[in-house]
N, C-alpha and C positions, 0 to 999 in steps of 0.2 A: 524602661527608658521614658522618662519625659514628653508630652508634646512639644514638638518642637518650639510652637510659639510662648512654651512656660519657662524657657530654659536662656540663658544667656548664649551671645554668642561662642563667647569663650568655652564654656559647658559645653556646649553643642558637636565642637571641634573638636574637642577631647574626647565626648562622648561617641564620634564617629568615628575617633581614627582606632578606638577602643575598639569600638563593637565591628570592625573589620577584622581586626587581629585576633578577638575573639572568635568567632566565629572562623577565621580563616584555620586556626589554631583543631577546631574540632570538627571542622568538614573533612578537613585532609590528613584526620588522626593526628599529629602533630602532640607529641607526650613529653618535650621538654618542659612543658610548661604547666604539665595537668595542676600543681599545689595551687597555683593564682587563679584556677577556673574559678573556686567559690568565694572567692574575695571578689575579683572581680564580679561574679552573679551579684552577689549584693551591694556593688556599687551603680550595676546594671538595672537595681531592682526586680531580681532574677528571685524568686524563692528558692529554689533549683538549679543546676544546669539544666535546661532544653535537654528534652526526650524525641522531641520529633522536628522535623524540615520541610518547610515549605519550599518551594521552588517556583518564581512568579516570573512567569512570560509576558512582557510589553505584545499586544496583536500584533504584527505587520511590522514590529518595530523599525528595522534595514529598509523599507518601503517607505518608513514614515521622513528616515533618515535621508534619503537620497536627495532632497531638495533645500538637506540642512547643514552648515558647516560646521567644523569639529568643535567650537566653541556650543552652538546650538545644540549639538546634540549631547554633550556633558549636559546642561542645562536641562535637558528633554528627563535623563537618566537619573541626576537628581531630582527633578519633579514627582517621576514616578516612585523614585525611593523614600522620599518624604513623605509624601503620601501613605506609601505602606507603613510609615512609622508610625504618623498619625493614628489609623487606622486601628494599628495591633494595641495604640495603648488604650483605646477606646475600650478592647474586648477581651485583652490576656496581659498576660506576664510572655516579655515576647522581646528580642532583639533583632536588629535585617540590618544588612550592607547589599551594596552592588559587587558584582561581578567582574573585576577589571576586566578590558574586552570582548566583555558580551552585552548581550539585552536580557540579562536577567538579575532576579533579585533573590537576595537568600532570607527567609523567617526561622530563626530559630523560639520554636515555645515550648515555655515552660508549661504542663498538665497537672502538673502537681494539682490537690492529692490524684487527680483523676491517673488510669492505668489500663492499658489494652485496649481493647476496645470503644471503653469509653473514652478514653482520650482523643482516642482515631475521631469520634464521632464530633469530638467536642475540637477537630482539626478543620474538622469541612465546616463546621459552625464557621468558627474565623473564616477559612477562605471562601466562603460565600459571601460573607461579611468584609473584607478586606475587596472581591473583587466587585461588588457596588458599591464602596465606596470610592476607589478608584473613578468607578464610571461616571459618578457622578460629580467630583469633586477635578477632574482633570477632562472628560468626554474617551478618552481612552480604554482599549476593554483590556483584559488582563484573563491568561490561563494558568491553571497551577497543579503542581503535580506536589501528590502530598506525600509522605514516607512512612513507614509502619511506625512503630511504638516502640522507645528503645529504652529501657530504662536505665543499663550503664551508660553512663553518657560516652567511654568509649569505641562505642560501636556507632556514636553519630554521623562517622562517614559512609557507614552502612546506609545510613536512613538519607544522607546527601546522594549517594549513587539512587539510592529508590527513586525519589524526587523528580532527579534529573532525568532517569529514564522513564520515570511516568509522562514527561514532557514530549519525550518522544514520540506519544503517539496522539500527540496535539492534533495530527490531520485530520487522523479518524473523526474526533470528537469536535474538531472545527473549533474558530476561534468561542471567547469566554467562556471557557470551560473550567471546570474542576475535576481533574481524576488521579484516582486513588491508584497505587502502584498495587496494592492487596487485589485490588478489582481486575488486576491485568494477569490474565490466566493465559496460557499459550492453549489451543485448541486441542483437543483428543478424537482418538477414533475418524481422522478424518481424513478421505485420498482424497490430497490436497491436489499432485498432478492429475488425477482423474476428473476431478472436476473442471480447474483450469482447459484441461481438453476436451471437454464436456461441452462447455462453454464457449469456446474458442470454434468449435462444429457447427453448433448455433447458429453464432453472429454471423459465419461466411455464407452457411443452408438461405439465412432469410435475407442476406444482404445481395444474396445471386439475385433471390424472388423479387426483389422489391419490395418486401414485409419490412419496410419502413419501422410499422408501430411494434414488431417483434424482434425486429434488430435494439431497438430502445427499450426494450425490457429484458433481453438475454443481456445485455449490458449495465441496467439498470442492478440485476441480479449479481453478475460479476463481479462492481462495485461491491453491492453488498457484502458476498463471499467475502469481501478481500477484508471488509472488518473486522468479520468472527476470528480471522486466523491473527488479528494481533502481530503482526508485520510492522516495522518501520515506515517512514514515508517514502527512502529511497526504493524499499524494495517492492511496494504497492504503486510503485509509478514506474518501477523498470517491467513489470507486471502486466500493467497495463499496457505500456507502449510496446510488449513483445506483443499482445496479442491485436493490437492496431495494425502492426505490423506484417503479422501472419495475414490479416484479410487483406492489407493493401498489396502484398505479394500475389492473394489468391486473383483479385482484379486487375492487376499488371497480367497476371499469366490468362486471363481469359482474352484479353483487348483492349483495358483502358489506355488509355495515353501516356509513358511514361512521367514524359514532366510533366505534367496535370497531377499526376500521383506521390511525385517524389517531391513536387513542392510542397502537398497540403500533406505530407506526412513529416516533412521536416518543420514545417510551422506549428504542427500538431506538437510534437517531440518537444520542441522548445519551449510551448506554452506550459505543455504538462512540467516539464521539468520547474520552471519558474513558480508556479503554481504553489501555497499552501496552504490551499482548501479543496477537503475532499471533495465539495459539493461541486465546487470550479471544473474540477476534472474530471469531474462526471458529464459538467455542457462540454468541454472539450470535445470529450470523446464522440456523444451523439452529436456536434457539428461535423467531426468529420464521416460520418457514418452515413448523414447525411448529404452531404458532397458528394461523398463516391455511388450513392443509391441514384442520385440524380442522374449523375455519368452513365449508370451501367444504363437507365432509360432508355438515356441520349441514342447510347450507344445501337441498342437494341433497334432504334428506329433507322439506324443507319446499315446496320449489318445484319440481316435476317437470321446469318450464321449462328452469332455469337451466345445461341443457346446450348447449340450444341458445343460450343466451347466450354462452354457452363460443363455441360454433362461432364466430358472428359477430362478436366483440369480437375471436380470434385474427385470421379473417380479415382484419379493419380493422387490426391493427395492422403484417399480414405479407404482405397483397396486394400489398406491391413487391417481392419476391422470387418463386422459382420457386415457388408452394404447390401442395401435390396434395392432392385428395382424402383418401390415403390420413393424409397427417399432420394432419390436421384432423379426420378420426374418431379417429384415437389420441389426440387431445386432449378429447372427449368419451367417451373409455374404450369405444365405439362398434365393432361391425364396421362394413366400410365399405358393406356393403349394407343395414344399420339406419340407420347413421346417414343416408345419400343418401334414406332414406323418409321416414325424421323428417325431415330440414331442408328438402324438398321442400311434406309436409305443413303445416310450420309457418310458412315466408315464401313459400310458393306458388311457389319457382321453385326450381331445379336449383345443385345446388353452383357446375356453373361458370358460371351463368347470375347468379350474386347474385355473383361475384369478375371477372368481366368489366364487369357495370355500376359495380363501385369502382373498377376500372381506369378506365376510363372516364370516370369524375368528376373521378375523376385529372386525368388526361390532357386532358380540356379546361379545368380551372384552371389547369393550367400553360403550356394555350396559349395562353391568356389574356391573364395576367399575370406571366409570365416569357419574356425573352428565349431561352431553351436553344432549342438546335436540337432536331428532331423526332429525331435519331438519341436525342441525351442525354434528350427525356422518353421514349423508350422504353425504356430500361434504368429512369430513375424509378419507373415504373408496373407492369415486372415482365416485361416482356417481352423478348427474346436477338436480335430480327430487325424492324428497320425494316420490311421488308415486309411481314412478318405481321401487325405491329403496325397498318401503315395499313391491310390490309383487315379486320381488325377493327372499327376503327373508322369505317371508312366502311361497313360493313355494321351497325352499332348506332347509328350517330350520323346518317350518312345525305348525309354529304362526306366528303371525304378530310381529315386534318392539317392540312395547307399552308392550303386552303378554311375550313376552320375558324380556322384566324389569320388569314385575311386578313378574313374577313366580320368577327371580335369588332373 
């Protein structure tokens, strides 16, 4: 296609209602029409049909929008579409239309001779080249998600789905980006909820402490995780706000203030949702982390209690797991021979005398009312050994497991 400014208007017109139909024709597989694809290429100035698809995201575009009426932002849409056309005749054999109601643009290019990989390479060439051109010629930044290499050209809706979901993970990669759908590999070998819970222990352990600058790197880290797994945006921000969530539950259940808590975790919620930048949701998060580190201070200077609050609320929430003493005083900021005085003095029984009786509680509502065998509630409730498990509990309950389902 022509520079726009080479071509008449009338050309221009004809030229566009073409190259949408084109295009529209082989994004969406559309095979009534394959015989006029190479007629048309050559009236396109196509050597080929288009082997691969670009996909080009305006920044912030709906952002850019909101201050502009429907007239203005057609006008916005063809700027930025012109532009791309400009651009591609600079560097390829290349056709792009818009997207009716969206903010995006479609490239189809032709590689010829190139093939596979070199084509792929000789894709990001253009879209590095099409998105400074962009920047400079408009001030707008532009991301783009490129599609594999298809040399039937009926499998171009294949390479339009690539594209498109290479877009998807614009957040990760943050605005003016270019990425490659080949480069998006879903993670291996990796306990995704183990770490999530991993992490999620962390952030509450140092946000009890006051480890301000350790709460901002177990979260820092979080973040990070969340990139390697290659996740969409929705579900790296439902992600996140589960696990905001779980700490601001764990500082409700020690003492903070409800509405103190239920405000800044809904204004949290909404920022993050609004949000699409990963970087954005990372200040999110450590503002509200820091909010509530402030509170639990506050709090602490007013209720001398409220450590041991700390102790027994972590307890209850990580008595299914191996707990020691020793991380249960790091969570009340504690040595572990202050703290085993205090917690002693204050619920009248021994650390592991108050973490054995929740086991316990455990343990007999599960033999209850769940069918799992006695091996599965013993990993439940926190314990590595069936057998130790049952002489515990026949030494605090006063029967064995087995005795205890059979009598409920």
């Amino acid at each position: 296609m022509q520079s726009i400014k080479h071509i008449t208007e009338q050309e221009y017109i004809v030229k566009d209602i073409l190259s949408m139909e084109y295009i529209y024709d082989l994004i969406y597989g559309n095979t009534s029409r394959m015989k006029t694809f190479k007629e048309i290429s050559k009236f396109m100035d196509l050597d080929k049909i288009p082997q691969m698809v670009l996909t080009i995201l305006c920044d912030n575009f709906w952002n850019i929008c909101e201050a502009l009426d429907n007239r203005q932002r057609y006008h916005l849409k063809r700027k930025i579409l012109n532009t791309v056309r400009n651009a591609i005749v600079d560097r390829c054999k290349g056709v792009a239309t818009s997207l009716i109601g969206t903010d995006k643009v479609i490239v189809l290019i032709d590689c010829y001779p190139k093939e596979g990989k070199s084509a792929e390479d000789f894709a990001i060439e253009i879209a590095k080249y099409i998105k400074a051109y962009v920047k400079e010629k408009t001030s707008y930044t532009v991301t783009i998600g490129i599609s594999s290499f298809y040399k039937d050209y009926r499998q171009l809706w294949k390479a339009y789905e690539e594209s498109f979901q290479a877009l998807t993970y614009s957040f990760i990669h943050g605005n003016d980006s270019i990425i490659q759908f080949n480069l998006i590999k879903p993670s291996e070998n990796m306990d995704y909820e183990k770490h999530l819970s991993d992490f999620e222990q962390n952030l509450i352990r140092y946000i009890s402490n006051n480890s301000l600058e350790k709460c901002y790197k177990v979260f820092e880290d979080i973040c990070k995780f969340l990139t390697l797994t290659n996740d969409t945006s929705e579900v790296i921000k439902s992600i996140i706000i589960k696990i905001l969530f779980a700490v601001v539950q764990y500082c409700y259940n020690i003492g903070v203030d409800f509405h103190f808590i239920s405000r800044i975790m809904i204004e949290t919620m909404v920022t993050i949702l609004k949000t699409n930048s990963f970087k954005d949701m990372e200040e999110i998060g450590k503002k509200l982390l820091t909010s509530i580190s402030n509170e639990i201070k506050n709090l602490s200077v007013k209720d001398k209690n409220i450590v041991m609050y700390r102790a027994a609320t972590y307890m209850e929430k990580y008595f299914t797991i191996d707990l020691k003493l020793e991380e249960v005083a790091e969570v009340c900021n504690l040595s572990q021979y202050h703290f085993s005085r205090l917690f002693k003095n204050f619920y009248g029984k021994t650390f592991v005398q108050y973490l054995t009786e929740l086991r316990m509680d455990k343990a007999c509502k599960l033999l209850k009312e769940t069918d799992l065998t006695i091996t599965e509630i013993t990993e439940k409730v926190g314990y590595k050994e069936i057998g130790y498990f049952s002489r515990i509990f026949k030494k605090n309950i006063g029967i064995s497991p087995k005795q205890y389902r059979t009598n409920s």
